[in-house]
C-alpha positions as CSV (number, residue, x, y, z in Angstrom):
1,X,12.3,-2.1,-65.4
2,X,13.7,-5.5,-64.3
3,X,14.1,-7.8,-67.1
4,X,13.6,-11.9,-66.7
5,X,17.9,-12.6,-66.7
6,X,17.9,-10.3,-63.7
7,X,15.2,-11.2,-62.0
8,X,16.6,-12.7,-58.5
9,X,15.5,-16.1,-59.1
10,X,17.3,-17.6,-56.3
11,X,15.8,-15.1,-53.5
12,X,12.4,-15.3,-55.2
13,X,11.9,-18.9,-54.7
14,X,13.8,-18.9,-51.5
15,X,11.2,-16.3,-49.7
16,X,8.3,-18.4,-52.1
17,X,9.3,-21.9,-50.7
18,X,9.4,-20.6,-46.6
19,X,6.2,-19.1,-47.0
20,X,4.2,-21.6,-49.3
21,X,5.6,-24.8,-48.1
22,X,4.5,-24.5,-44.5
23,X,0.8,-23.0,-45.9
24,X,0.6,-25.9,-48.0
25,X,1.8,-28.8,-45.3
26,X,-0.2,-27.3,-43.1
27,X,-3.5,-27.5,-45.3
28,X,-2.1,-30.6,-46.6
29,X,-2.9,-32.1,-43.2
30,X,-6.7,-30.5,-42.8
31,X,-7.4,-32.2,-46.1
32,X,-5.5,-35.5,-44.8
33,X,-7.5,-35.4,-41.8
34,X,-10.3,-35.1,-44.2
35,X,-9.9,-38.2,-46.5
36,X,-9.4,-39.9,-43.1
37,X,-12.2,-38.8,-41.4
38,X,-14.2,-39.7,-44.8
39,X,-12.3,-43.4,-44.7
40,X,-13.6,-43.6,-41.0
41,X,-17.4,-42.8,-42.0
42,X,-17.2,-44.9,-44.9
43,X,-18.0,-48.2,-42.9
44,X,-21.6,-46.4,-41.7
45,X,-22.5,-46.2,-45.5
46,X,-22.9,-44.1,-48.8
47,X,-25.7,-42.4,-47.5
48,X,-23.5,-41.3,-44.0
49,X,-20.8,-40.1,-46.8
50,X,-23.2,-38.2,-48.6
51,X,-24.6,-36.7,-45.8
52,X,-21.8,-35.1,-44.4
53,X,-19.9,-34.1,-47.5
54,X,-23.8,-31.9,-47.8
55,X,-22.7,-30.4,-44.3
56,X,-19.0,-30.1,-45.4
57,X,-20.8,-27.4,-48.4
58,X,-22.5,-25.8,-45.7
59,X,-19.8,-25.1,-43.6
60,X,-18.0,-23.9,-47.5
61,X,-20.9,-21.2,-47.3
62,X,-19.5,-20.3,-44.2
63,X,-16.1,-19.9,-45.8
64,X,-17.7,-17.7,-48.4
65,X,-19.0,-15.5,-46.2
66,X,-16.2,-14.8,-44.1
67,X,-13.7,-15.2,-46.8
68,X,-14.5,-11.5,-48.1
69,X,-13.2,-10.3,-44.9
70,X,-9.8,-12.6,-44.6
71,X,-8.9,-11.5,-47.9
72,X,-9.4,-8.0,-47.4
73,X,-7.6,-8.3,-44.0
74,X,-4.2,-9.6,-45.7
75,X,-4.7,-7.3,-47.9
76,X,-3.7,-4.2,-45.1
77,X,-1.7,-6.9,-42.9
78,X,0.6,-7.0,-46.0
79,X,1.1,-3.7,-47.1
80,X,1.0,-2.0,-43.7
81,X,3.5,-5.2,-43.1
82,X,5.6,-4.0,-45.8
83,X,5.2,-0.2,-44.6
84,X,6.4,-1.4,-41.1
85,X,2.9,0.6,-39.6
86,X,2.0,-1.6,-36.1
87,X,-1.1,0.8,-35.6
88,X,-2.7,-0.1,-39.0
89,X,-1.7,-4.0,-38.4
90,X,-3.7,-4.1,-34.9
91,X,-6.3,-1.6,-36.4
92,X,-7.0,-4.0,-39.3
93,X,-7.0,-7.0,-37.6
94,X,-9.6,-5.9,-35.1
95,X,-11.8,-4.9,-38.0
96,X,-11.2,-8.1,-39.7
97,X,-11.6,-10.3,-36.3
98,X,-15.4,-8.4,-35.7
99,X,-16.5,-9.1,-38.4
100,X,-15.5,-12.7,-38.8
101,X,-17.0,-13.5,-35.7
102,X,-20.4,-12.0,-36.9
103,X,-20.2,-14.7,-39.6
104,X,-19.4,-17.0,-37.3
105,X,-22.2,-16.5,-35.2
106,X,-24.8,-16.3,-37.7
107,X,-23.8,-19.9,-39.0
108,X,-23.4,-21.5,-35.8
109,X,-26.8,-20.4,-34.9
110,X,-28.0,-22.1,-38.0
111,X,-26.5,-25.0,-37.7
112,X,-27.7,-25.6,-34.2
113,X,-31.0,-23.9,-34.1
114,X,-32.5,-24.8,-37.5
115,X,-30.8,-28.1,-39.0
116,X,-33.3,-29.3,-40.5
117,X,-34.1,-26.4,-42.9
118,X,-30.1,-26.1,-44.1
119,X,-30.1,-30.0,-44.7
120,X,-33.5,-29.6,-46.6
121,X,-31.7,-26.9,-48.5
122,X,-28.9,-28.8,-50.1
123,X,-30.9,-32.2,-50.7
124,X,-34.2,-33.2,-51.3
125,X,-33.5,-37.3,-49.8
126,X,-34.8,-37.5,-46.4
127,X,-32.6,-40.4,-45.5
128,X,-29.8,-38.3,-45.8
129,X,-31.9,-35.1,-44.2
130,X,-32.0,-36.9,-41.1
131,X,-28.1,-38.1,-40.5
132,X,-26.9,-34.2,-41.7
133,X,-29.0,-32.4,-38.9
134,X,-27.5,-35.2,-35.7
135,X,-24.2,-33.9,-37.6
136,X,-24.5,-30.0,-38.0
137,X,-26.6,-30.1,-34.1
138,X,-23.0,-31.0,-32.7
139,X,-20.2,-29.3,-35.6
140,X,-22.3,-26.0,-35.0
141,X,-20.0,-25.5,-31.8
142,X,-16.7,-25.5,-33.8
143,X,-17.7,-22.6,-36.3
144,X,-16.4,-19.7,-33.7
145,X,-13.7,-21.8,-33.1
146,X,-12.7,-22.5,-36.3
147,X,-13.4,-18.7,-37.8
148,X,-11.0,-17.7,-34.6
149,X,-8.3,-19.6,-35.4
150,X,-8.4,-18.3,-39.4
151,X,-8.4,-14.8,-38.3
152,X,-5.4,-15.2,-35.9
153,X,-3.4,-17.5,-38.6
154,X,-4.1,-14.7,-41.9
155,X,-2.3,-12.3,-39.7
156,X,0.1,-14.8,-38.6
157,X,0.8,-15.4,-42.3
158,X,0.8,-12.4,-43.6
159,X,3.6,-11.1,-41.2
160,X,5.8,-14.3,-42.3
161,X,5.1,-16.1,-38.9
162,X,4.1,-19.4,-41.1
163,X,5.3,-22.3,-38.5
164,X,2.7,-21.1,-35.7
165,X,-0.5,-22.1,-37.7
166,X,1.5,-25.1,-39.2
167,X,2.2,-26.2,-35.5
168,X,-1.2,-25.5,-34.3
169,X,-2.2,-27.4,-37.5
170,X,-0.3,-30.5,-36.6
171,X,-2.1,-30.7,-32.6
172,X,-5.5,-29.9,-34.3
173,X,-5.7,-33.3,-37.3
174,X,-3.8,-35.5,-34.3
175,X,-6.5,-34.4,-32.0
176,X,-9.4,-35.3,-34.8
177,X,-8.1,-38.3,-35.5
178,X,-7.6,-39.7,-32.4
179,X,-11.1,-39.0,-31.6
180,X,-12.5,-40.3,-34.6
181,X,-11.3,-43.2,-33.9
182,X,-12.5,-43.0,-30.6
183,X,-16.0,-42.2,-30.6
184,X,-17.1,-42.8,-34.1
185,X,-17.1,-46.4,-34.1
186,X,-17.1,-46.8,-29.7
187,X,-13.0,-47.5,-29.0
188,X,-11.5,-47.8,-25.5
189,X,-15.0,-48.4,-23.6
190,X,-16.7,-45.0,-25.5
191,X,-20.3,-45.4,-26.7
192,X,-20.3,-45.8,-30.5
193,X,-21.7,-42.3,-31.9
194,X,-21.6,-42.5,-35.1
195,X,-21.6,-39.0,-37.3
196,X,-21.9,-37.3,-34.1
197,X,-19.1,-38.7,-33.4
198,X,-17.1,-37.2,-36.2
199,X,-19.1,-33.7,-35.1
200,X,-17.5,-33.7,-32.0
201,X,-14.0,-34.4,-32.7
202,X,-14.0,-31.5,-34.9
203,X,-15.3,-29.3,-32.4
204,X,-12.6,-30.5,-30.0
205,X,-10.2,-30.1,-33.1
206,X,-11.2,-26.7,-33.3
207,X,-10.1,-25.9,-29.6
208,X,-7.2,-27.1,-29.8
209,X,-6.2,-25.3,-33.0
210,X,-7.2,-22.1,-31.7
211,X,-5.3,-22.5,-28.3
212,X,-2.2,-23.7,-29.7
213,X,-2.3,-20.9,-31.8
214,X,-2.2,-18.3,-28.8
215,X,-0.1,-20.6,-26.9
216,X,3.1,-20.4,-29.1
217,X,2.1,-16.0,-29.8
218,X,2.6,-15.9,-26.5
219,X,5.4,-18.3,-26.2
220,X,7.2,-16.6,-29.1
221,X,6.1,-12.9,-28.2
222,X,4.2,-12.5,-31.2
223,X,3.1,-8.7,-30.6
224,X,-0.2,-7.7,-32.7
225,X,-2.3,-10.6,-31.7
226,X,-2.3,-9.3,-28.1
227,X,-2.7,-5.8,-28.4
228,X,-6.4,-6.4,-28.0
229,X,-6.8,-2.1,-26.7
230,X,-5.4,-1.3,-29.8
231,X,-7.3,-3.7,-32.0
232,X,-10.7,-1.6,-31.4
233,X,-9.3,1.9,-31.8
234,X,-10.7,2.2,-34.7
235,X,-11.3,5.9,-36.8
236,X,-14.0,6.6,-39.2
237,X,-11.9,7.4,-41.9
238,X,-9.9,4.1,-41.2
239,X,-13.0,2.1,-41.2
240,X,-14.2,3.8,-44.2
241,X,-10.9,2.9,-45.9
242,X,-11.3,-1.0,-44.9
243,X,-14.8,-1.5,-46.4
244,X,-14.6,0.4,-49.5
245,X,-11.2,-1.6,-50.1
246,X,-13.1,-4.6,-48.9
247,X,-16.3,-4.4,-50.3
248,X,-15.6,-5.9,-54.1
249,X,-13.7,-8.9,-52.1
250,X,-16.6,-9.5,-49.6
251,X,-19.6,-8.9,-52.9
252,X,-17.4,-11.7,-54.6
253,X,-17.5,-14.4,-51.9
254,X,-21.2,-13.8,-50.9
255,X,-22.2,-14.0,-54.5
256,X,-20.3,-17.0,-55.1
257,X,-20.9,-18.4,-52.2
258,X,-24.6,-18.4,-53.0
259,X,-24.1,-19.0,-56.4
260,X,-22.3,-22.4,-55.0
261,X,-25.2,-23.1,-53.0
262,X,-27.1,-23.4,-55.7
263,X,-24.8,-25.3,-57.4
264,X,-25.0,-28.5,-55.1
265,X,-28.7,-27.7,-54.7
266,X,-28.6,-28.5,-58.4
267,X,-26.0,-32.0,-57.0
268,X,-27.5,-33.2,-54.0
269,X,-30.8,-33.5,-56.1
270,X,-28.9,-35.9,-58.3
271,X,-28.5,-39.9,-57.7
272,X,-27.3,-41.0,-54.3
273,X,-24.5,-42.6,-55.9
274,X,-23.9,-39.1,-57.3
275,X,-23.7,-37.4,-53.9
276,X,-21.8,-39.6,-52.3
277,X,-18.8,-39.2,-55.1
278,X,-19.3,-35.5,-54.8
279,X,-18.5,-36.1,-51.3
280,X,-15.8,-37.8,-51.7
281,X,-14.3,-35.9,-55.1
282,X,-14.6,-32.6,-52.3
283,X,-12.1,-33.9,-50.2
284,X,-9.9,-34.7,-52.7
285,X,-10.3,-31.4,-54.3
286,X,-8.7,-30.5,-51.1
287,X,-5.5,-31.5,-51.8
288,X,-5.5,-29.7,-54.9
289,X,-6.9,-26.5,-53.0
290,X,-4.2,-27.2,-50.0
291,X,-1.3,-26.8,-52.4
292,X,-2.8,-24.0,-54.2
293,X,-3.4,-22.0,-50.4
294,X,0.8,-22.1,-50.1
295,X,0.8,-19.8,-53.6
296,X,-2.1,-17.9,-52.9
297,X,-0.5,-16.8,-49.4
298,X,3.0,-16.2,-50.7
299,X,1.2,-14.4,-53.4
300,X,-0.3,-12.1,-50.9
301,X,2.5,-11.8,-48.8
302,X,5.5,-11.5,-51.6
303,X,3.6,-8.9,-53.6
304,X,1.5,-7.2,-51.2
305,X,4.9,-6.2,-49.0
306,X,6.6,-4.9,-51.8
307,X,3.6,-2.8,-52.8
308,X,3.2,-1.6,-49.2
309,X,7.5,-0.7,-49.2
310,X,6.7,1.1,-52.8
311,X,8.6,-1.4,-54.5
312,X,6.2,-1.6,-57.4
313,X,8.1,-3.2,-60.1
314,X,9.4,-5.7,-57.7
315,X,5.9,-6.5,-56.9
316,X,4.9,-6.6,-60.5
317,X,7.9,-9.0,-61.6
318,X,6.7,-11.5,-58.7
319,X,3.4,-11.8,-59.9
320,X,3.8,-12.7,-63.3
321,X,6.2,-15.6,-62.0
322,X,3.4,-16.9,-59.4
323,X,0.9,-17.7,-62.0
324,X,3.2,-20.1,-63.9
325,X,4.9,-21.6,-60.7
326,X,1.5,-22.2,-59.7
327,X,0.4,-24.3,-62.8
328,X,3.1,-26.3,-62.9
329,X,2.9,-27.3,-58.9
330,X,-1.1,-27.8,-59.5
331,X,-0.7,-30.0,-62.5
332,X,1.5,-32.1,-60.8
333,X,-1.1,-32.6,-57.7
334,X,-3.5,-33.9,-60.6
335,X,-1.6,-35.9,-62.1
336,X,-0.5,-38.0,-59.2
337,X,-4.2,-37.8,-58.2
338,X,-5.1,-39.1,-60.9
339,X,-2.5,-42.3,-61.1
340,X,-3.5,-42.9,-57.8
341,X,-7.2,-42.8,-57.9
342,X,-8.1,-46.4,-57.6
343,X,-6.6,-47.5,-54.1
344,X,-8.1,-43.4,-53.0
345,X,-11.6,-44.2,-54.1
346,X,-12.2,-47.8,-53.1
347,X,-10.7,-47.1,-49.5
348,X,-13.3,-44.3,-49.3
349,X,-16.0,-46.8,-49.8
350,X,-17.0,-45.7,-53.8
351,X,-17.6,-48.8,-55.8
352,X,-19.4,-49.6,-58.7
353,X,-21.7,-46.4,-59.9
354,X,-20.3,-44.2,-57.3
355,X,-16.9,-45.2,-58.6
356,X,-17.6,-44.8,-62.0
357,X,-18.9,-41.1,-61.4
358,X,-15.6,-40.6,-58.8
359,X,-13.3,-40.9,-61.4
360,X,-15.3,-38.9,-63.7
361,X,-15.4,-36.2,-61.7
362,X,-11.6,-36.4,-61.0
363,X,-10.3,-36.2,-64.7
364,X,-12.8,-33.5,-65.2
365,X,-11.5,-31.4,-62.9
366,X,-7.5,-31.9,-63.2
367,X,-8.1,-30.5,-66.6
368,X,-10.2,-27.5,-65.2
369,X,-7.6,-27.1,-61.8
370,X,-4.6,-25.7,-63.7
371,X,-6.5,-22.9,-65.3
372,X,-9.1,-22.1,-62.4
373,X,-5.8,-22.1,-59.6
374,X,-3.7,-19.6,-62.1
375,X,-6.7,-17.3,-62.3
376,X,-7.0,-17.8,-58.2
377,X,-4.1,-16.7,-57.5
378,X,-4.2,-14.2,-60.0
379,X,-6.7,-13.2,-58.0
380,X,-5.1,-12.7,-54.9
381,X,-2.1,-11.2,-56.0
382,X,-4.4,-8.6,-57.5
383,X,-6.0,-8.4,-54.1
384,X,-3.2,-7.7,-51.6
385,X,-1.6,-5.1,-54.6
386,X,-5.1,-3.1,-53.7
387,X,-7.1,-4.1,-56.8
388,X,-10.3,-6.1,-55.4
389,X,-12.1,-5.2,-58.5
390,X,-11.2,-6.6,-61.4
391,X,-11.2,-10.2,-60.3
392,X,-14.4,-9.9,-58.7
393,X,-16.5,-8.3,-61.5
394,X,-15.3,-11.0,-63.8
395,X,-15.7,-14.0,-61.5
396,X,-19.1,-13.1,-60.5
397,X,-20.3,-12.0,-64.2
398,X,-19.2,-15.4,-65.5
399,X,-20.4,-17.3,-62.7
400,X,-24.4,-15.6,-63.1
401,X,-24.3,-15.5,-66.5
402,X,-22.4,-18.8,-68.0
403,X,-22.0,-21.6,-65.1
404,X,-24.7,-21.2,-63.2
405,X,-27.8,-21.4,-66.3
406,X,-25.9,-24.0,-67.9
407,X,-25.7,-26.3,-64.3
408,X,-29.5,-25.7,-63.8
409,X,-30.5,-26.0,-67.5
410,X,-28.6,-29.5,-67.7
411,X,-29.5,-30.3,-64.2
412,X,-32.8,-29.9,-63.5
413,X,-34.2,-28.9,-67.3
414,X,-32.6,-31.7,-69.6
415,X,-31.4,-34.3,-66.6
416,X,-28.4,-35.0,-68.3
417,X,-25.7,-37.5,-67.1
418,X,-23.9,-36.1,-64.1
419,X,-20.7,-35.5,-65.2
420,X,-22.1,-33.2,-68.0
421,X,-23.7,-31.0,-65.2
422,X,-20.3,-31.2,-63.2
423,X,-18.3,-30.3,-66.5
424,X,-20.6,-27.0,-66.6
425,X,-18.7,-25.7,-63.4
426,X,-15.6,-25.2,-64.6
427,X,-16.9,-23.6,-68.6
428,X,-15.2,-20.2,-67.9
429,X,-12.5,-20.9,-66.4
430,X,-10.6,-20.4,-69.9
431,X,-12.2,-17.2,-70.8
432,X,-11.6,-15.5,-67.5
433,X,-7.3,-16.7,-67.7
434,X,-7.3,-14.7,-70.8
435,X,-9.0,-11.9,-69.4
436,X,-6.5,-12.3,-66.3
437,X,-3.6,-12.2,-68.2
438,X,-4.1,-8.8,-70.2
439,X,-4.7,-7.0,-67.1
440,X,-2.3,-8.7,-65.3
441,X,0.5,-7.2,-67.5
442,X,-1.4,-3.9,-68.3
443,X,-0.1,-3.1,-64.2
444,X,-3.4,-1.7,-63.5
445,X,-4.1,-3.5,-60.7
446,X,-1.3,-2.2,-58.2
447,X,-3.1,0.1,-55.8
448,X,-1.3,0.8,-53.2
449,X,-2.9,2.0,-49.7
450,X,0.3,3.2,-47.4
451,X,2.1,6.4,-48.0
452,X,4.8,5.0,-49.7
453,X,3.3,2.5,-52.4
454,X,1.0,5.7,-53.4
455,X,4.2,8.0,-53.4
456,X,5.8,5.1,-56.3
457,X,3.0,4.7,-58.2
458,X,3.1,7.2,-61.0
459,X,6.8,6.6,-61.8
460,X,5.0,2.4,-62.0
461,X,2.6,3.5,-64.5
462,X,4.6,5.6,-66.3
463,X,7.5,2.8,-66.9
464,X,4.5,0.6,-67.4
465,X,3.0,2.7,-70.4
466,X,6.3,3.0,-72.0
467,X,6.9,-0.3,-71.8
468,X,3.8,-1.0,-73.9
469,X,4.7,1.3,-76.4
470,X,8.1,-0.7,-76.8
471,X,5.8,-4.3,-77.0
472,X,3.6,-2.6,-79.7
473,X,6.5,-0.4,-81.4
């Protein structure tokens, strides 16, 4: 077993830095293009804020929903990456890609076919009702879109071909800004549209993302992406394979994904003030999330290769060196969010009350972030090593039994201040790290699915047992 004075630091970070950096720019620019578009909305009001931060959570379900499949994708990108198998790359992608879109669909017919119902849903204030359904009757159009380009750029990323959904990245904020600007407030001789407006520019946004992202494949002669014959050959026993590796990952985001829902049920049908900070504290959480992405890739890629090669302790050593390299990177996000929280919130258009509860919300949640993005990307790592399990079971139980009775028993029970029913979100964050931990270093939760990592894997848990013995001894 490798010990911490060999471990090859140097390579390690190296490898880390070309595959997280680019991730996290290139989410670091989505969430820029966020605050912006949030700054640009600001002048229509709190309640046009609020409004579509509540469509923002809808298009999160979304996330949820196909997240399952994304996650179970890189999963086999990795390791069949790793095992150098092309035939399991396009066969996984193609079952990844079907099923995304079937999410896709599904939402985007919601949001254009019954608007009102979602926006009664997630807030009980009709003023705000009525500016969320001109919104989601336009942003509907970009869910395919969107879904398309997320498919095409975990593949991209889990075969270390980062820059392509960085560029396409880049073309796609430019291109929603630029439009914002354009046709929320009625520049260069456009009518002044207002939210729909900002609906709009994402869905052109969307486009372009997507069609950058083929361009330069193409351009660069980026094979699995194209082999579309191959990406729907698929066997039983291969399909069988996906969705029973699959299945904890996909259970875990449709359970919290509804368990979420809930959740801002719970915060929409709080003080108008309230909703607007929320709005506001989600894009910020952002850049928080967009930093974290760049680990939870790398995690993915760095350990889920190795695994795939049967380089099991390799994999292993990685992993335990993520989680910390996370924390530190995540806690210093929060801290500079936090020193610069007073020109961030006023230029969003929170003042007074809705300041007050901004703030709130913000030191809240640096505290919670560390923990919550180490047992992430925990998560993950766990994930592309084969182990959907583990993390699952525990996320979800906590989530059921612990943060979602105390958000609706201070919520909508006891009406307690706000912030007490946001602090409730984050109250097992500390249990489930500890939990983390233990199995992270039991080595459990390296599963391999190629040849290879299965071939490795006794002589793993053997060293692994012994190794115990020597802890405990």
């Amino acid at each position: 077993m490798q010990h911490s004075a060999h471990f090859p630091w140097r390579d390690f970070l190296k490898r880390l830095a070309v595959i997280a950096i680019p991730v996290a720019l290139q989410n670091l620019l989505t969430t820029t293009g966020s605050m912006v578009d949030t700054m640009m909305i600001a002048p229509l009001g709190e309640t046009s804020v609020g409004a579509v931060g509540l469509c923002a959570q809808f298009t999160s379900l979304m996330f949820s929903g196909y997240w399952g499949f994304v996650g179970g994708g890189m999963l086999f990108f990795s390791q069949y990456y790793g095992a150098k198998d092309d035939d399991g790359i396009d066969r996984s992608y193609g079952i990844t890609l079907s099923f995304m879109m079937l999410v896709a669909l599904l939402f985007a017919c919601l949001a254009l076919l019954c608007p009102e119902w979602v926006m009664q849903v997630y807030t009980d204030k009709t003023s705000i009702q009525a500016i969320g359904v001109k919104y989601l009757r336009v942003v509907g159009f970009a869910y395919p879109l969107q879904i398309l380009s997320m498919a095409m750029s975990s593949l991209l990323r889990s075969t270390e071909r980062v820059r392509i959904p960085f560029y396409a990245a880049i073309a796609s904020v430019f291109t929603n800004l630029v439009l914002n600007w354009v046709l929320i407030h009625g520049n260069l001789g456009f009518p002044a549209l207002g939210v729909q407006g900002a609906a709009l520019a994402t869905v052109c946004a969307a486009f372009v993302n997507a069609s950058v992202i083929v361009l330069l494949a193409r351009v660069q002669k980026f094979p699995y992406l194209f082999h579309f014959r191959q990406h729907f050959r698929w066997t039983k026993a291969a399909l069988k394979l996906y969705l029973l590796r699959c299945f904890p990952i996909i259970c875990n985001e449709v359970f919290l994904g509804v368990a979420n829902m809930v959740i801002n049920m719970v915060l929409g049908r709080q003080s108008e003030q309230a909703i607007a900070a929320t709005a506001v504290f989600r894009t910020l959480e952002g850049l928080v999330i967009g930093f974290f992405a760049g680990f939870s890739n790398a995690s993915s890629v760095l350990v889920g290769t190795c695994v795939g090669a049967g380089e099991l302790d390799t994999a292993y050593q990685r992993a335990k060196r993520l989680v910390f390299l996370c924390a530190g990177c995540i806690f210093t996000v929060c801290v500079t969010l936090i020193a610069v929280h007073q020109p961030l919130l006023t230029i969003m258009s929170l003042s007074g009350e809705s300041f007050r509860i901004g703030f709130g919300m913000l030191l809240i949640y640096c505290v919670a972030a560390v923990i919550r993005m180490c047992n992430w990307v925990q998560n993950d790592t766990y994930r592309s090593a084969g182990d959907a399990t583990t993390g699952t079971v525990l996320e979800i139980l906590f989530m059921y039994l612990l943060v979602l009775p105390c958000v609706c028993i201070t919520g909508l029970w006891l009406k307690a201040p706000f912030l007490v029913i946001f602090a409730c979100c984050y109250i097992d964050e500390p249990i489930r790290f500890i939990l983390m931990q233990r199995h992270m270093y039991s080595g459990r939760w390296v599963r391999p699915v190629t040849p290879e990592g299965q071939a490795a894997l006794p002589a793993f848990m053997a060293q692994r047992r012994k190794s115990k013995k020597t802890v405990q001894a």
